[in-house]
N, C-alpha and C positions, 0 to 999 in steps of 0.2 A: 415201463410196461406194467410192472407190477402197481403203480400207485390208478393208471387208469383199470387196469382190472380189479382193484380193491382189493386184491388178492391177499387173502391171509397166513401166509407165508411167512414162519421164522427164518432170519437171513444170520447165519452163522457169524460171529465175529470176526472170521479170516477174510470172509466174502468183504464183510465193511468194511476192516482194515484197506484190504487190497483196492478197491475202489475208490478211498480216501487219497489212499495213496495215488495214485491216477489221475485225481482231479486236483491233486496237490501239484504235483507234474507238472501238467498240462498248464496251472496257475502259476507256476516257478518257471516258465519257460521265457516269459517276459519278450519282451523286443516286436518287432512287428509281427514276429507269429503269433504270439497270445491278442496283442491290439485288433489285430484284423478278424478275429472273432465277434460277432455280432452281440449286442449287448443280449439279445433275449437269447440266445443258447447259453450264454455265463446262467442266465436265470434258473432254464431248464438243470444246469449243473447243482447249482445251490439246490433247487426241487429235489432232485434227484437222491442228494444227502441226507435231507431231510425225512424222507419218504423212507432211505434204508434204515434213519435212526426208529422211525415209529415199529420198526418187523422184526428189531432187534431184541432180544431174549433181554426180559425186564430186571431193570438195576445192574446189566452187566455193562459195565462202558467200555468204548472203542477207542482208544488213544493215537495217534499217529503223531508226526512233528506237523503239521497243519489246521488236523481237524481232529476234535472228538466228539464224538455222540451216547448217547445213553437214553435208553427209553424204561422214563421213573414209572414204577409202578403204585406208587400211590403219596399226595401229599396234604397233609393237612391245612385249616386255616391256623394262620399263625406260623405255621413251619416254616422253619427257615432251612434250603434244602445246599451244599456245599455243592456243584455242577463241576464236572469234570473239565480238564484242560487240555490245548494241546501240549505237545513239547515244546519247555522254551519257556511259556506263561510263568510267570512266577507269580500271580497272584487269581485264587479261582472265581471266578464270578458266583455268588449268593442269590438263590432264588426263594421269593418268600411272598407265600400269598395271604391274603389281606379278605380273602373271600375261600368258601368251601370250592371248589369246582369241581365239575361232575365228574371229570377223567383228570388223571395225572398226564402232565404232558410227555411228550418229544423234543427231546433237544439236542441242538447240532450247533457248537461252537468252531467258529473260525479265527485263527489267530489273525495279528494285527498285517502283516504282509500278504498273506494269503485272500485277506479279507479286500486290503486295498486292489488284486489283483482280479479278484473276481464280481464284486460290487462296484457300481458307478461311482465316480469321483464325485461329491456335492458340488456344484457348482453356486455360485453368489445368487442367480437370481430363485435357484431351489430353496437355498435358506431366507432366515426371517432377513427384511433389510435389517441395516444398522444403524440404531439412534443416537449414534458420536458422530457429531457434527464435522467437515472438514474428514473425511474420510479418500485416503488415494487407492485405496486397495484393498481389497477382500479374499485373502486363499480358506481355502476350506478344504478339508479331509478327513479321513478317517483315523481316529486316535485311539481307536481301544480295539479289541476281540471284538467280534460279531454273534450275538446270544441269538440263534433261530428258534423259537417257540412256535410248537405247533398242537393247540389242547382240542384235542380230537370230539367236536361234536357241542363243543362248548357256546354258550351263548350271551352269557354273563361274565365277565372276566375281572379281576382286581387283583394285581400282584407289583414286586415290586422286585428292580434285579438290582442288583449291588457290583458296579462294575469298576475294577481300580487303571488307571490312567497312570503312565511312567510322565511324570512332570518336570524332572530333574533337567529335560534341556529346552525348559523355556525361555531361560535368561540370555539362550542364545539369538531372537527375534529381537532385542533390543529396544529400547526404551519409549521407540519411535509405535511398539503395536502393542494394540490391544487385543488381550487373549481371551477368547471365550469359550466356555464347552456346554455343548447342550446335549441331554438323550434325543435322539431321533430314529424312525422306524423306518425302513425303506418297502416303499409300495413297487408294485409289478403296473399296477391299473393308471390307466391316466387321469390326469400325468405321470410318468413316472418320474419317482425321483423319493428324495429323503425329505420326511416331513415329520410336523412334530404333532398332531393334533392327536389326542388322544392321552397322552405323553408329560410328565411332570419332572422338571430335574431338579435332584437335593444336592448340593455339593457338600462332599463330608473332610473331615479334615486327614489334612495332608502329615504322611508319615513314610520316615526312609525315602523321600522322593517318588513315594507316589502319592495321589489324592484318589480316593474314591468316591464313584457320586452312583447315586438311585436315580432308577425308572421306575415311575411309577405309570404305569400303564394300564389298559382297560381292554388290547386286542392281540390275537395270534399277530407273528411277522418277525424279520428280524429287526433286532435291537443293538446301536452301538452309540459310542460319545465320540459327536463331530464337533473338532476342534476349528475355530473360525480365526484366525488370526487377520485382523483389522490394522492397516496401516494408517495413521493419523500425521496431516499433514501440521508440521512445526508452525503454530500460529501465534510465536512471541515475537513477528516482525509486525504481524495486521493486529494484535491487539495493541502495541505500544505506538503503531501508524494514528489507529482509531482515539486512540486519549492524545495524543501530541493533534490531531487534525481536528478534532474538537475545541481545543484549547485554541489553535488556529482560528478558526472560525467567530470564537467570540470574541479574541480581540480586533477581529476585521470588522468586527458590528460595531466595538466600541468606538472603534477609527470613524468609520463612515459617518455614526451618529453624531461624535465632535466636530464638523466639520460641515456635512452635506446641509444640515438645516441652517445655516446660517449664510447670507446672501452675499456680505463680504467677504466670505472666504471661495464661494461660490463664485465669483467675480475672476479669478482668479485663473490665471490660463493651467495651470502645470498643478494647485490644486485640483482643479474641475478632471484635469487627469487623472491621477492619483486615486480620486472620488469613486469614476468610474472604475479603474482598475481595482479597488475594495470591492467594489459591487462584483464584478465578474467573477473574481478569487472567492469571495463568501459564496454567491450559489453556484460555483462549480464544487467548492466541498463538500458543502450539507447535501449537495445531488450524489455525492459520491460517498457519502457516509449511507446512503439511504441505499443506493444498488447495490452498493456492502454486503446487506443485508437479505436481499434476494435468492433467490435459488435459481440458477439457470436451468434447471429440468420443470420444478414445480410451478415457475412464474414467468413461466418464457417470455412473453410477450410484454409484461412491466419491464422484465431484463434489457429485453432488446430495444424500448421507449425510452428508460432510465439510462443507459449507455450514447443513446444518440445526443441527450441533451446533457452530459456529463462533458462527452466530449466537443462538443460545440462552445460550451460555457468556456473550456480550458484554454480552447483557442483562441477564443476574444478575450482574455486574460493576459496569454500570449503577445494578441493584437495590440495591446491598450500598452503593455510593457514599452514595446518598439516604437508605440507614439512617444510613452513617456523619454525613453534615448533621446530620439531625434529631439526633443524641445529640450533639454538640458543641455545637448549638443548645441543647441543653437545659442542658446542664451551663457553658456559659459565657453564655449570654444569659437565660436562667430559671434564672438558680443562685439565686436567693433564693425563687422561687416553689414551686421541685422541692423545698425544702428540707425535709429528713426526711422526703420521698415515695419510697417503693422499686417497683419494676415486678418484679418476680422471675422473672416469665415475660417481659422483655422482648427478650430475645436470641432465646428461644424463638419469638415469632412473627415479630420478623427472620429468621431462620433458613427459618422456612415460606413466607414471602412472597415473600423473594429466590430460592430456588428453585424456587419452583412459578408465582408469575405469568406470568414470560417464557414459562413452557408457553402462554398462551395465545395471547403475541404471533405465537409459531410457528406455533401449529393458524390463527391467522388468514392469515398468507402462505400455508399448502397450503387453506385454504379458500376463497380469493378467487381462486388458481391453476385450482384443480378447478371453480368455478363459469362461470370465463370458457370462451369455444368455440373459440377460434383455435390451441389445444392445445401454446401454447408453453411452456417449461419457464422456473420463476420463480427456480430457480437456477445458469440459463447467463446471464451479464451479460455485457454491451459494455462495458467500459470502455478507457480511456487514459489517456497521460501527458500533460504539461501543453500538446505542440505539437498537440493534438485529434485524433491518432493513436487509433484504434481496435481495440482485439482482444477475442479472448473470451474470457471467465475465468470460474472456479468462483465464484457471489458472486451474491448478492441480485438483482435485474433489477427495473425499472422495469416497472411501477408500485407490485409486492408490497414492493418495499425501501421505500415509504412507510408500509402498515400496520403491516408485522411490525419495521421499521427505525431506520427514522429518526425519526419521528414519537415513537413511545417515548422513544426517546432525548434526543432535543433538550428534551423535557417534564420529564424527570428533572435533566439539563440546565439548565434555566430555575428548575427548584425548590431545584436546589443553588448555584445563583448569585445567588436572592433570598435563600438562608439563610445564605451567606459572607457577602453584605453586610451583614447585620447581625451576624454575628459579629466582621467586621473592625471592625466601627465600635467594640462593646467592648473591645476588645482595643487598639483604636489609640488613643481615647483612658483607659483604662487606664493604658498606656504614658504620656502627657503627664502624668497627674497623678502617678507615679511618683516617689517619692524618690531609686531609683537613679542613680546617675553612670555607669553602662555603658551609657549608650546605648540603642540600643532594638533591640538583637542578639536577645533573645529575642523582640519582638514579630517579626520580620522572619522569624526560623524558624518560629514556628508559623502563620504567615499562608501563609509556601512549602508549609508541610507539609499543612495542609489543602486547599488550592490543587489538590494532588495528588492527596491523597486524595479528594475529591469531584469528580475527572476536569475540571475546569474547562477546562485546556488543551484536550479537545476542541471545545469553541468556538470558537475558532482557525479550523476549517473553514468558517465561514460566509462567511468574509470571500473563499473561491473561488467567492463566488457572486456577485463581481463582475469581469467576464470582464478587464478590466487588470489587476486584480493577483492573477490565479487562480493564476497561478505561483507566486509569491513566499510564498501564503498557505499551498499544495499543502506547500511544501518547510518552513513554517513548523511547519505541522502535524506533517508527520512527524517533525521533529527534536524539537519540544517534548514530545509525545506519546510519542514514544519512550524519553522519559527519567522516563517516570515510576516505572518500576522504580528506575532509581538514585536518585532522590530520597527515594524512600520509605524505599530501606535506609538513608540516612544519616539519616533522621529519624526512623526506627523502630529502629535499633539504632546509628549514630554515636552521635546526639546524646541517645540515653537511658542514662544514666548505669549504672544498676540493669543493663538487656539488655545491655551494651559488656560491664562489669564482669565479667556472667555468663557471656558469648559466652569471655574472657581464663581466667577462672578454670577452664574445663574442659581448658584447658592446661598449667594452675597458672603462670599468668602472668598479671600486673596490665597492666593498659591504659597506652597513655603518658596522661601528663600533658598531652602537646599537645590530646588526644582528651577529655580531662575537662574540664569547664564551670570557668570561676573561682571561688574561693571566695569570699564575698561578707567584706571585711572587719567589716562589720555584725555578719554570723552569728556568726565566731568568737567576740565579748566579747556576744555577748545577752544569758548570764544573768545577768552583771555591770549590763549595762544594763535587762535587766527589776528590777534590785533597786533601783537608782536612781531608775527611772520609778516605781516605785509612792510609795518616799519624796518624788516631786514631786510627785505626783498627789494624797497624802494633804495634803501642806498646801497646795495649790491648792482641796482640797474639803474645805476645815474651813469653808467658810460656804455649801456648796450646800445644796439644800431634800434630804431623803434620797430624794427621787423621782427626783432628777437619778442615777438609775442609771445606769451605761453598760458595755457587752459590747464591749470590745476584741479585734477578731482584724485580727494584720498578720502578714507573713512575721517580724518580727523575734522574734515568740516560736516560729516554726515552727522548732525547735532537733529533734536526736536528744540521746541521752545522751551523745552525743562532743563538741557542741557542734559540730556541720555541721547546713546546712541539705540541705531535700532540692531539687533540682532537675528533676527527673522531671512530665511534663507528663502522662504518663499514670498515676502515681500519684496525682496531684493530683484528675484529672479521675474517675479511674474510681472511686473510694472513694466510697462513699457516706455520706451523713451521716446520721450516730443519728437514730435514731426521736424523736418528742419524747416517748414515753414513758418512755425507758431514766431510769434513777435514774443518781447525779450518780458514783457506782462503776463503769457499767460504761462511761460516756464517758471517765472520766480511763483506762480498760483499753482504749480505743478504738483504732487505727493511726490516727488523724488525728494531726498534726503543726503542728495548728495549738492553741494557746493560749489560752481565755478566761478572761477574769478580770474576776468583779465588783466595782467598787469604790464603797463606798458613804459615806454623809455624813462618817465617821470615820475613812476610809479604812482599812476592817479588809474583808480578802476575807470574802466572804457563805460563809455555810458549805454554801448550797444554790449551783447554777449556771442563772441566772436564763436562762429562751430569748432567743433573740436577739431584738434587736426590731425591728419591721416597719418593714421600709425599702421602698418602692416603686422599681420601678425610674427612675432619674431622677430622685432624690432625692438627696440629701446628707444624714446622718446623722451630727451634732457633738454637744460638749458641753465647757464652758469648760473641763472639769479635764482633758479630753483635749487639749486645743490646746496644753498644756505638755509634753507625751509626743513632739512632732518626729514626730506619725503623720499621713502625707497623707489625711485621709478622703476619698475621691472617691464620685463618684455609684455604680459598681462596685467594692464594695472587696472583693469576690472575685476578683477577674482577676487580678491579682499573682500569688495564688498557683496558679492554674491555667495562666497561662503559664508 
């Protein structure tokens, strides 16, 4: 009543006290009684204060434990004026103006609880955004007293308040936030809220655990330091993802480039795999390095483009994997059953399948997106790093990353880890019954190399589905995972002899020696030794029945005309083997490098080349005049030469 009748009314100091104390109360009262007060009667309260300090007999100040006020009766430019405190403050706020003005002001300080209880809490979108990138959380508050300046009539203003912040327990927000303190002024008019416009903040240095900082200001209002504590989500899993998926990417270019331009390698059933499968892996990364980078609020719609064909690219990646199984499978675990089976068009409906399936895993995430009502989008995802830090990102969202996602994937997944198992097993024992003394260096590279090729390492991820060792599995994945670009180029052009050779020679430069496979002392003197083996063989089988036929094939006759063998695991594999119609001219014209030879009771080669004969798998295939030959026949005696 008094400030609407402008009433010129000195209000005794008992009076202010007492009504200090009241509104102190009333702000101490906390709980839903104080909350269910309307923000504009808090305001009227603070007015209220404000209004007893201007009536107040000058330079005499009103103390309480919450509020003090004091109505200055005069201050210079330049003057630096000490401002009373409540009870409790230990430190007084400094008022010092920087310009003459025409009235000494009003002032009414609120301590720091008091102030929290009767001022609006700042809210995130009140203050300025935040320009720390990867941000999970924004609290905001009030951290200092509350300075109400009220300079009666003024119109020009330039001062600056000196307000000290208790800082000693910021180490307790932890390493993970960032701390920030700004002056800000709190407005009545709308908007309401805390704003800074007007408003300059000096941060001065820090002493006994506290810091003090200046307002520099230009208007009446109250003034305090809102402390903004910024949570920052832990990005040393997506920065070291980003340089390891990089690094990815460019040896997946290297691969495809040694390889795809060239039409004999191209020829090649289980390369021409492999080729595509580069291709799918390269632009689903570089798509995913690129959405990386997007902002799901600022670029929605790139987001939401860039996510469809991210995931799409993954799952033909996926697709091309499972091709690659199945034809390894066939050609090392059904090599006797495929035998002289050709598919012509088999690349060709890999080709169609791998690219067109995943269409529909897509249209089913925007179909089960469009059918739900809650109209959220199914490619803004939540995700985090491994301390359950949360942020948004361009990327699949719960519940659509199960149809169109994961579900896919882990199935393709599961299919190619029942089909390694059983290639490993021929190939491992292969290996054991193996004549060579080198050890089992080439089982070991083609068990890594398929390993790779059929994305196995992605399983790896499952094991973050147990929340102790989600970390450990998190960082597993990404380092394993990300190395499958370089594995691949060392197994698809290192360690193939033919691709090395050829990648050197458009240099006109030969490969080192260190980078060439050894040459097997065997290979060199074979055809010394196949001319041997037959004169043992022939009077070993001067008293067999003439049915006791047998079809020898081992690497020891697999010779060129140099007398080298071949070492190329996908020459081996991807050649097919003659029809069983071809006449016995156009096999010996054949590119196979492997050798048969019939030897029959008189040990004179047959003049026809008898077919091989039916071995089951899991069988052993002997015969007494071969056991003089030093050839290991094992249950697989194709695997030698395809590893």
């Amino acid at each position: 009543n008094l400030a609407a009748s402008n009433a010129s009314v000195d209000v005794s100091s008992d009076t202010a006290s007492n009504l200090a104390d009241t509104v102190v109360s009333v702000a101490s009262s906390g709980g839903t009684k104080f909350e269910s007060v309307e923000q504009e009667e808090k305001d009227k309260m603070v007015d209220c204060l404000t209004t007893v300090a201007s009536l107040l007999a000058v330079d005499e100040p009103v103390v309480t434990d919450g509020v003090a006020m004091i109505n200055l009766n005069s201050i210079d430019n330049g003057e630096a004026v000490e401002l009373p405190t409540p009870n409790g403050v230990a430190t007084a706020p400094v008022l010092k103006m920087n310009s003459q003005p025409e009235n000494a002001p009003s002032v009414a300080i609120f301590d720091k609880a008091t102030a929290q209880a009767i001022f609006p809490t700042p809210t995130q979108s009140e203050t300025e955004t935040s320009t720390t990138k990867n941000t999970v959380s924004e609290i905001s508050s009030i951290d200092s007293p509350i300075v109400s300046l009220e300079f009666q009539g003024a119109t020009e203003l330039d001062f600056d308040i000196a307000i000290s912040v208790n800082t000693s327990g910021d180490g307790s927000y932890g390493s993970e936030f960032v701390l920030d303190r700004t002056c800000k002024y709190y407005s009545d008019e709308v908007p309401v809220g805390w704003k800074t416009d007007g408003c300059v903040t000096t941060t001065g240095i820090a002493a006994d655990g506290e810091t003090k900082f200046t307002c520099s200001c230009t208007h009446n209002t109250s003034f305090a330091i809102i402390l903004s504590a910024t949570e920052i989500a832990d990005t040393t899993q997506s920065d070291v993802s980003t340089v390891l998926m990089s690094i990815n990417v460019i040896f997946l270019f290297l691969t495809f480039m040694c390889i795809a331009p060239f039409r004999k390698f191209r020829t090649r059933k289980l390369m021409q795999i492999q080729t595509q499968l580069c291709v799918s892996l390269f632009a689903g990364h570089v798509g995913f390095l690129i959405v990386g980078g997007l902002s799901p609020t600022d670029q929605a719609s790139a987001c939401v483009a860039g996510v469809i064909i991210v995931q799409y690219l993954f799952l033909v990646a996926m697709a091309w994997s499972v091709c690659a199984s199945v034809t390894l499978y066939e050609k090392i675990v059904n090599a006797l059953k495929s035998y002289g089976k050709q598919d012509k068009h088999y690349f060709t409906k890999c080709l169609i399948g791998c690219w067109f399936c995943p269409l529909f895993m897509v249209m089913a995430t925007w179909v089960t997106a469009e059918t739900m009502s809650d109209n959220s989008s199914p490619y803004i995802a939540t995700t985090g790093e491994t301390d359950g830090d949360s942020v948004e990102a361009c990327w699949v969202d719960m519940p659509w990353k199960l149809v169109g996602f994961m579900i896919p994937v882990f199935l393709c997944l599961l299919l190619n880890f029942f089909l390694f198992v059983m290639i490993a097993r021929i190939i491992i024992r292969a290996g054991k019954s193996g004549t060579t003394t080198s050890g089992h260096a080439r089982e070991i590279k083609a068990l890594v190399s398929i390993t790779f090729t059929v994305g196995l390492p992605w399983l790896i991820i499952l094991g973050a589905t147990i929340p102790a060792l989600a970390g450990v599995f998190q960082w597993l994945f990404i380092i394993i995972t990300f190395l499958q670009g370089p594995v691949m180029f060392v197994c698809y052009v290192i360690f193939q002899e033919d691709v090395l050779t050829n990648v050197f020679s458009m240099f006109g430069k030969q490969p080192p020696k260190a980078l060439l496979p050894p040459k097997s002392n065997k290979s060199k003197s074979a055809p010394s030794e196949v001319s041997s083996m037959r004169t043992a063989v022939t009077t070993a089988a001067a008293g067999c029945d003439k049915r006791d036929t047998v079809n020898v094939k081992h690497n020891t006759y697999s010779t060129r005309d140099d007398g080298t063998n071949d070492e190329n695991i996908y020459a081996k594999v991807d050649e097919e083997a003659a029809a069983p119609n071809e006449d016995s001219a156009s096999r010996t014209s054949s590119k196979h490098h492997y050798e048969t030879t019939a030897f029959t009771q008189h040990g004179q080669k047959g003049s026809e080349l008898d077919p091989p004969p039916v071995v089951e798998q899991g069988e052993t295939y002997e015969n007494s005049a071969a056991q003089h030959m030093d050839i290991a026949q094992s249950s697989y005696p194709h695997v030698p030469q395809l590893v």
